[in-house]
C-alpha positions in Angstrom: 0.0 0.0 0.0 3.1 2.4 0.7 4.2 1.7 -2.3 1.3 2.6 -4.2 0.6 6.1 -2.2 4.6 7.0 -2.6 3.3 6.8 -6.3 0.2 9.1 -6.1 2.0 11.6 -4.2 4.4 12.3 -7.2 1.7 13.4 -9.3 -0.8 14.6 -6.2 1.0 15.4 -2.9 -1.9 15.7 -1.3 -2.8 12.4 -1.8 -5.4 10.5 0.4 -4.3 7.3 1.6 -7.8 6.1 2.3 -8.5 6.8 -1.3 -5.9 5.3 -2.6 -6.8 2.3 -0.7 -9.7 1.9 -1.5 -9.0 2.0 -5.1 -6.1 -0.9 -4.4 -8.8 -3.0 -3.0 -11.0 -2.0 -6.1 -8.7 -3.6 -8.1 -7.6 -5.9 -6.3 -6.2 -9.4 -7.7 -5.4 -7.6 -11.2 -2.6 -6.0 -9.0 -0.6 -9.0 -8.6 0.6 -9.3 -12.0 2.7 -6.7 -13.2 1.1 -6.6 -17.1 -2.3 -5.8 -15.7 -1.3 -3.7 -12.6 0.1 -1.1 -15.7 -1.8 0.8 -17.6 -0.5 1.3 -21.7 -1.5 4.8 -22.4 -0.8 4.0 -26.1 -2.9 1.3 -26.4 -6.3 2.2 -27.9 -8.6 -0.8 -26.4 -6.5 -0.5 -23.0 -8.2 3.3 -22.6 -11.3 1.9 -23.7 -10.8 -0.7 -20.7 -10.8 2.3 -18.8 -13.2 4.1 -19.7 -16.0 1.7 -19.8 -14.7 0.2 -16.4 -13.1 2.7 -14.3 -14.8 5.8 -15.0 -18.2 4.4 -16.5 -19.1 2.0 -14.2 -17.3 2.5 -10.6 -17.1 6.4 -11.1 -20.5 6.3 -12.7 -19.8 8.8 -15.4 -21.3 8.8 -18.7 -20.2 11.5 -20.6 -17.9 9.8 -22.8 -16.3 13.4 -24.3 -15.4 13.8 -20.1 -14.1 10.4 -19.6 -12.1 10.6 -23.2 -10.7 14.1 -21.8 -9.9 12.9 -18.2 -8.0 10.1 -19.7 -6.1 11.9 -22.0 -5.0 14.6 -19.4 -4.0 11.9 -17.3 -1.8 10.2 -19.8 -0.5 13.4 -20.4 0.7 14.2 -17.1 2.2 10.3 -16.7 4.0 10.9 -20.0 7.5 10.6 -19.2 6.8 7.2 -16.6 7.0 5.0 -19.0 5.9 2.1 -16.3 2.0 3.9 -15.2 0.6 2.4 -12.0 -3.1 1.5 -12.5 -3.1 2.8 -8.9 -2.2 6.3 -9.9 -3.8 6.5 -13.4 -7.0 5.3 -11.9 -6.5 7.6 -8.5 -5.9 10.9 -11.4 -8.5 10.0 -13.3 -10.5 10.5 -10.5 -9.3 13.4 -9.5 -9.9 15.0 -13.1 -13.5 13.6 -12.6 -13.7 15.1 -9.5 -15.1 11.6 -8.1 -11.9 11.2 -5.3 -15.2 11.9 -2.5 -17.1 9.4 -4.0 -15.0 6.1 -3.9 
């Protein structure tokens, strides 16, 4: 769990660690294996993944112009990590959303 809030804290040093938790236990098993505890940022179905998962169904959003934007500005920002924690994609994401209060 340390691990995964020193993470969030280099993009959001405010970070939450209840937050962040609770998003670890959201995803849960997928974290063991290091392929699916990464997000590819240049994979087209992987945002996808994202978007209909993450933000559509657990954040509840369905403005897919919103999600599409949230996702992008979070790849941006995670641009030069070239391994992107699901953990902190999924925690910024949020944030963009403004969904943190809501997990």
């Amino acid at each position: 769990m340390a691990d995964y809030l020193a993470d969030v804290k280099k993009y959001d040093s405010g970070a939450s660690a209840e937050v962040v938790d609770k998003i670890v236990k959201h995803l849960g098993i997928a974290l063991r294996n290091r392929d699916s505890s990464l997000v590819s940022a240049t994979d087209p179905k992987e945002l996808e993944r994202v978007k209909t998962n993450w933000v559509g169904k657990k954040l509840g959003v369905s403005d897919g112009a919103k999600a599409d934007a949230a996702i992008d500005k979070t790849a941006k920002a995670m641009a030069s990590d070239n391994s992107k924690s699901r953990v902190t994609f999924y925690y910024l994401v949020a944030k963009e959303l403004g969904k943190l209060g809501s997990l």
